[in-house]
C-alpha positions, 0 to 999 in steps of 0.5 A, a space after each residue: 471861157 467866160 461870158 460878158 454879163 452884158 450878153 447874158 442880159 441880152 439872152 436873157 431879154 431875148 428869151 422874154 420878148 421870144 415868150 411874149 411874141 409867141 402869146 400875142 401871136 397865140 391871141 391874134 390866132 384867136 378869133 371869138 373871146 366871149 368870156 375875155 379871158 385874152 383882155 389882159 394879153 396886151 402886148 402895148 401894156 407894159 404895165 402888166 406883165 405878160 407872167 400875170 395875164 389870165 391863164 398864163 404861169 411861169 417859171 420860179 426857178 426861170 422867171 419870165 418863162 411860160 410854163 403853163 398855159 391854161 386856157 380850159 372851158 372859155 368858149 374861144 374860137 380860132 386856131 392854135 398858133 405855130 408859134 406856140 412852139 416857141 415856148 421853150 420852157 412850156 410843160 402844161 397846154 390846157 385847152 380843151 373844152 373850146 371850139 378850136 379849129 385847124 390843125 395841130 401845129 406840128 412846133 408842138 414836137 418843140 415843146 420837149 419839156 411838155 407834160 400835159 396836152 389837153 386839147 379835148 373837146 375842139 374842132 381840130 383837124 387833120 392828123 396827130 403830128 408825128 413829131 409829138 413823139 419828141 415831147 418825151 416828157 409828156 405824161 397826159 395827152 387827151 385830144 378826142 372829141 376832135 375831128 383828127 384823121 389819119 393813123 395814130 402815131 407809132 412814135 407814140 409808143 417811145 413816150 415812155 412817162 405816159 400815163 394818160 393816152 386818151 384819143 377817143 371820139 376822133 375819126 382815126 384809122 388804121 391799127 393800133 400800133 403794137 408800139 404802145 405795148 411800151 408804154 409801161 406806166 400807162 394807166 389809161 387808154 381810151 381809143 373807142 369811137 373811131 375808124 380803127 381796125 385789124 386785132 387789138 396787139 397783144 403787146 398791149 396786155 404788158 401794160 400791168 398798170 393799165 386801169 381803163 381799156 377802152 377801145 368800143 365802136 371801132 372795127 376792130 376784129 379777130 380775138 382778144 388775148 387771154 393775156 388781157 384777163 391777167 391783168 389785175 389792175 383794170 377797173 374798166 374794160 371796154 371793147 363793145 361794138 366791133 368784130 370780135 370773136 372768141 370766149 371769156 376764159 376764166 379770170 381773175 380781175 378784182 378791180 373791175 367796175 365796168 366790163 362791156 363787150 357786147 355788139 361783137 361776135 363773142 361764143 361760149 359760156 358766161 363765165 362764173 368768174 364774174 362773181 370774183 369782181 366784188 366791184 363790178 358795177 356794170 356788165 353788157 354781154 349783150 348782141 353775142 352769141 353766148 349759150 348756156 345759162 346765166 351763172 347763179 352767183 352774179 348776186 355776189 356783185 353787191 354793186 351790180 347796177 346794169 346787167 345786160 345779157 340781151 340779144 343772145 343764145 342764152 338758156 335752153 327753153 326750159 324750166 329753171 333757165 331764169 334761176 339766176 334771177 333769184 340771187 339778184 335780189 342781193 344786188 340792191 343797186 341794180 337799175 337795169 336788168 335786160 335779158 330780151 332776145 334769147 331762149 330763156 324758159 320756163 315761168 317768171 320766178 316770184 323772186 322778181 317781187 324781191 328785186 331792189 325798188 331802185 330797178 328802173 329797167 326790166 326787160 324780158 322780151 322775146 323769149 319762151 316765157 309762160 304762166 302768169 306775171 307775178 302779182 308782186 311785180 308790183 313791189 318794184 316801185 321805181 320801174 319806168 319800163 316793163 317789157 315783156 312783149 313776145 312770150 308765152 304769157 297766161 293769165 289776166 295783166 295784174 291790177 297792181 300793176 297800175 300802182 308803179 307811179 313811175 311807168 313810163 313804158 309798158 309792152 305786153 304785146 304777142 302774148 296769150 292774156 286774157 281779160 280786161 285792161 285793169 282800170 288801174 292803169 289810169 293812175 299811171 300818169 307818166 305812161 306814154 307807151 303801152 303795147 298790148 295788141 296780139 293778146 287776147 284781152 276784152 272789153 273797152 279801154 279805160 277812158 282814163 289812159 286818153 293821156 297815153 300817146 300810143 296804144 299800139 302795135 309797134 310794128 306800125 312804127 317801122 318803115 314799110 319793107 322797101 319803102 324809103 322815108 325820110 325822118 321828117 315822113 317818118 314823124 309825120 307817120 307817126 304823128 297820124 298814128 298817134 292821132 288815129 290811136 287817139 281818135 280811137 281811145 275817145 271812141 271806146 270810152 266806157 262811159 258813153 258820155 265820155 264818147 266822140 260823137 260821129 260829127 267829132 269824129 269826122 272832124 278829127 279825122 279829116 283833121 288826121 288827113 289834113 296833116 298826113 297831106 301836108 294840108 295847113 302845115 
């Protein structure tokens, strides 16, 4: 059977009129175009082919045939036209990074020659298209930070070229349906910061290829397969703040950068195994219910940068349970070393002096720490906050402290030091925190540290028990108390020429009363 060249002409112009019709009717559904990138899209100027319009590729083998459209990062408002599903030859949508809104168009399952849908970063509503499934060509697909509702397709998992799924940031719900267990050449899925609940399916540890597992702050509950731990491809391993349960077992994971479970309900022992992760980068074990000691091998993971073990059982109260610090002096990437809110004992090693100058972070709150702080605390030149408030701390605060030019934040509260606040502090020109109350110190504070904003206790910086306030009264509270705290300062400068007089005093103060009032606000 043959076919008139004049009717293959007519398919063939209907075909290009079908692709132009559907991107003017894309652009009408376009409302702000701050960059003009849709200036060229004129459906009255024959003169410039709709193949050239910005943002839009066709075809080499198929000329006049959209391909692509390509439409990233330009600020454009609206909505995505039904009609884009006309688009028959389409395998690349890129819009993300816009303020899109409505719904997804459910033509999209048209679309089955589609490979890529990028439609992250939007306002888009309503739920995934279950039809989406068709578009079983599709190898990335990343719309989070959108405002989707609903489930997440089971269909989905009969897209057997995905590599990417990336659903992150939505208001999703629901399980995660076993159904992406067949997903075998997935290599990333990130599903964290929604509504999901129910237990992570086991069919999702055959993904051998998956490098990032990514499902924190949702609801997710009930334990995780040590099936997970098998698989040695993954470099990110994310499941913080949900409701888990369970133990680490012993592992073998040499890929791994990033491992995160903190915020969920975890028991047992920090495994050894750790160690075996030469990549590790960051670790957060931290809001657990984790018991023993802290393995004295993590100086093995050279690229350590956060290590976050706080809000746990860890350690016994006894002497030798911060040991383990002594092998992190290896790790000199470390920036965040967070170990408050357990039962560790024992003495502050003077190890700690030999911890990299990149740490910025060191906290050792809340546990039965005693004896001195280590002079040489003072070598960790890049620290921006030392908390170690709620121990069992003798001795007088060390003068060298006053030499960690980048102390932002200094809590040594509930402790038992002795003496004065050493007049070095005054050098200390980025510090705006210092807890000292609940110690035993003497003397006056330093006229040099007027230019810290508190010198309190924190706890004055928490709602009273039962009482409701809104943020606006909260920062008015904090506000004045910042104030009285101030007041307070001039009032025991050392030099008594530096003192507020009892006429400044009264000033400020009614001052202090005017704004807790709401008097000239």
């Amino acid at each position: 059977m043959s076919m008139d060249v004049n009717c293959l002409a007519v398919i063939n112009d209907d075909n290009k009129s079908s692709d132009r019709l559907a991107l003017i009717a894309f652009k009408n559904q376009i409302t702000e175009d701050p960059s003009g990138i849709l200036d060229s899209w004129n459906n009255n100027n024959n003169s410039l082919h709709f193949c050239e319009w910005s943002g839009v590729t066709c075809s080499r083998p198929h000329p006049s045939r959209v391909t692509m459209i390509d439409l990233h990062s330009q600020w454009l408002v609206g909505s995505i036209s039904p009609h884009i599903g006309n688009l028959s030859f389409l395998k690349n949508l890129i819009l993300f990074n816009n303020s899109l809104n409505g719904q997804i168009p459910k033509e999209i399952g048209r679309l089955f020659r589609l490979k890529r849908l990028g439609l992250s970063n939007n306002s888009l509503e309503g739920e995934i298209p279950q039809n989406i499934s068709r578009c079983s060509n599709l190898i990335q697909l990343y719309i989070f930070r959108n405002n989707l509702v609903g489930s997440i397709p089971d269909g989905l998992g009969n897209l057997s070229n995905l590599k990417l799924l990336l659903l992150d940031n939505n208001n999703l719900s629901g399980k995660i349906p076993t159904s992406l267990g067949n997903l075998s050449s997935l290599t990333v899925l990130k599903l964290a910061n929604n509504n999901l609940e129910g237990r992570i399916p086991d069919t999702l540890s055959r993904l051998t290829s998956l490098r990032l597992l990514v499902l924190g702050r949702n609801r997710l509950s009930g334990t995780v397969s040590s099936s997970f731990y098998n698989i040695t491809s993954l470099e990110d391993f994310t499941l913080m703040d949900n409701q888990l349960h369970g133990s680490i077992p012993f592992f073998t994971l040499p890929n791994l950068t990033f491992f995160s479970i903190g915020i969920n309900n975890f028991t047992g022992t920090i495994p050894s195994s750790f160690s075996n992760s030469s990549k590790l980068e960051i670790l957060q074990l931290h809001g657990n219910n984790f018991v023993g000691s802290v393995p004295r091998n993590l100086g093995n993971l050279k690229s350590l940068e956060v290590l976050q073990l706080s809000a746990n059982n860890l350690g016994s109260g006894q002497d030798n349970d911060l040991d383990f610090m002594d092998s992190l002096v290896n790790c000199t990437n470390l920036r965040w070393l967070v170990v408050s809110a357990n039962n560790f004992g024992g003495v502050l090693p003077s190890s700690i002096a030999n911890l990299t100058k990149n740490l910025v972070q060191l906290h050792s709150s809340v546990n039965q720490i005693y004896g001195n702080i280590p002079p040489g605390i003072q070598n960790l030149q890049g620290l921006e906050a030392l908390y170690l408030s709620s121990n069992q701390l003798t001795g007088s605060i060390p003068p060298g402290i006053g030499l960690l030019q980048n102390l932002g934040m200094l809590g040594l509260s509930n402790n038992k030091l002795i003496g004065s606040i050493p007049s070095s502090f005054g050098n200390l020109t980025r510090l705006i925190q210092l807890f000292l109350n609940e110690n035993n110190l003497t003397g006056l504070i330093p006229s040099s540290l007027e230019h810290v904003v508190r010198i309190i206790d924190s706890r004055l910086l928490l709602d009273v028990e039962g009482v409701h306030r809104d943020d606006n009264a909260r920062d008015t509270t904090r506000q004045v108390i910042a104030s009285i705290i101030q007041i307070g300062v001039k009032c025991s400068s050392e030099l008594p020429s530096d003192r507020s007089s009892m006429s400044e005093v009264i000033v400020d103060v009614q001052a202090v009363k005017n704004r807790f009032h709401g008097v000239g606000m």
